[in-house]
C-alpha positions, 0 to 999 in steps of 0.5 A: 492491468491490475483490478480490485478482482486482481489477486495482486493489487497495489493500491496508490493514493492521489488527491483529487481537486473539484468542485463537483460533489460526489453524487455529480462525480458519479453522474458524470461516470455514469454517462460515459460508458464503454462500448465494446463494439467499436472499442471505446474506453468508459466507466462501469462499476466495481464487479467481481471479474476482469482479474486480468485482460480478457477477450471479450467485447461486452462492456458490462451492465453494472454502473459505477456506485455511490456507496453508502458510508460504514461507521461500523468500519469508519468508512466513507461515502465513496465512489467506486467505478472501473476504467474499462477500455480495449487494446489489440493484442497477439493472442498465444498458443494458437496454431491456427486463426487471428493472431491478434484480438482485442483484450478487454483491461481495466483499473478501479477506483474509489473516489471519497471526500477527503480534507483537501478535495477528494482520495482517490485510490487506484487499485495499480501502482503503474505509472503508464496509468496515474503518471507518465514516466516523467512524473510530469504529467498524468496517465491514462486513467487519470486522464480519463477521469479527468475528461469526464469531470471537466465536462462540468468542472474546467478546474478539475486536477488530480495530484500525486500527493497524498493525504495518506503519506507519513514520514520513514521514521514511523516503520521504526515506531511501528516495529517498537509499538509491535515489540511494546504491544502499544496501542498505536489509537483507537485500540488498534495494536501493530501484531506484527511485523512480518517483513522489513525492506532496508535500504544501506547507503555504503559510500556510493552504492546503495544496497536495498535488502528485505528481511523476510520473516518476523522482524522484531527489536532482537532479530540480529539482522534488524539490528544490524541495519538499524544499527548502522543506519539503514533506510526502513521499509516498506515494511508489511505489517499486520494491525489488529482491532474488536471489529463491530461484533467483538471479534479480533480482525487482522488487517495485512498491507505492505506500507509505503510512505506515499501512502500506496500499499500492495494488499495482502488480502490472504493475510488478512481476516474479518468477521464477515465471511468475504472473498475475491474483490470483496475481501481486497476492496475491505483490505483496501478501505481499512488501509486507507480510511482506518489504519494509515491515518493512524500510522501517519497521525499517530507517530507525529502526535506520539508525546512519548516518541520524539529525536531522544526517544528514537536514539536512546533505542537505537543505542540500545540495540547497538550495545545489544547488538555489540554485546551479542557479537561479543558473546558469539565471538568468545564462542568460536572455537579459535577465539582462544587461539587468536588471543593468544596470538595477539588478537584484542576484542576490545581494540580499536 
């Protein structure tokens, strides 16, 4: 399973309830630790390793940590600990020896003080881990926390709802700040939009499309979903910002509107030289703590962005997209042909 060492990471919000403070969360983790000789599951810290399912029976030395808030990067005090367990697994592309062996897996965490309880942000989006398939209860890893928190607090919960969730309409606000360089707070810009998920609803059937490539308010195939009304996103969307030495810094996530996020770490860049989990765990903490309360926040506070600002653009870009047709229309070599057979382009 996916870890912040992961090249490929997904990060998913939930919300966690308790009345344990963060230094007593930790020291809750801290005791339970994993064992590699009898395969028992346990919390370690955040390292640069387990990129993927090993064999090996070391449980790791590195405990979970407190990490001391950063203003610079308005981030907050947060807990960062690793899930590690082992499960026995057919090994591959032997052709002699145990078929099987015990693979060593893990899943992270950051764990911060939020408005209601705490953020937690998994570093998976896998339901086998934070949920069941039913979305009636939760998975494996948070099962784990669980046992470990209501040791000392029975009424510890952890919900799937999100802080970090923001309504769909916001993808279209987000492409119009990209096309208007709107400083979307904070003076923070959306540069661009390098990619647009769009979902049509034709009678029954729902066609779910992405449009790779630079999306902007004149890429003919965005205004053709626009146009006829197609679900937005996710969408992956490059914000920009000074970061504390004056330098411009490039932060790159596909968005959903849970709040969850697959980090795109190659795209992203920072004043500060960072690699490996490093460089995953900053993409992740300037997603969750900086720019998707932004996107959240400020599409509903937008005063200049409300039901008639939304539909006058898309009337816009409808006529536009008309009048583009139109224009490549009479540009066929048997438009003339066709009006004279009796062919009208401005018929019904």
């Amino acid at each position: 399973m996916p870890t912040f060492a992961n090249t490929q990471v997904h990060m998913t919000p939930q919300t966690l309830t308790t009345t344990l403070q963060l230094n007593e969360i930790l020291d809750l983790l801290v005791a339970w630790f994993p064992a590699g000789t009898t395969h028992t599951p346990g919390w370690r810290g955040i390292t640069d390793d387990l990129q993927r399912p090993v064999i090996s029976d070391d449980g790791g030395d590195v405990e979970p940590q407190l990490l001391a808030a950063d203003p610079a990067y308005q981030v907050p005090e947060r807990v960062a600990a690793r899930l590690v367990w082992w499960e026995k697994r057919p090994v591959e592309n032997l052709t002699s020896g145990p078929t099987e062996a015990w693979f060593k897996d893990g899943v992270d965490v950051l764990i911060s003080k939020a408005s209601a309880g705490y953020l937690l942000l998994w570093s998976t989006d896998d339901p086998r881990l934070i949920k069941d398939s039913t979305g009636q209860k939760v998975g494996s890893a948070v099962d784990a926390l669980l046992t470990a928190l209501r040791r000392r607090d029975s009424g510890a919960n952890v919900s799937s709802s999100s802080v970090l969730s923001f309504d769909r309409e916001a993808y279209l606000w987000l492409t119009n700040a990209a096309e208007t360089k709107k400083d979307i707070g904070h003076s923070v810009t959306v540069t661009k939009i390098a990619s647009m998920g769009t979902n049509e609803l034709n009678g029954r059937r729902l066609f779910t499309n992405r449009l790779n490539g630079e999306v902007d308010l004149v890429r003919t195939s965005f205004l053709s979903a626009l146009g006829s009304g197609a679900e937005l996103g996710p969408a992956d969307v490059v914000f920009t910002e000074r970061g504390p030495n004056g330098r411009i810094e490039h932060t790159t996530a596909r968005i959903n509107v849970s709040g969850g996020a697959k980090l795109l770490a190659g795209e992203s860049r920072y004043e500060a030289f960072l690699t490996g989990v490093f460089k995953r765990l900053r993409v992740a903490e300037r997603m969750a703590y900086r720019y998707l309360p932004l996107v959240r926040d400020g599409h509903i506070n937008d005063t200049n962005w409300g039901i008639a600002e939304r539909d006058l653009l898309i009337l816009e870009k409808q006529v536009l997209l008309v009048k583009e047709f139109r224009r490549r229309a009479k540009q066929n070599a048997q438009y003339p042909a066709w009006v004279a057979a009796g062919g009208d382009i401005d018929s019904d």
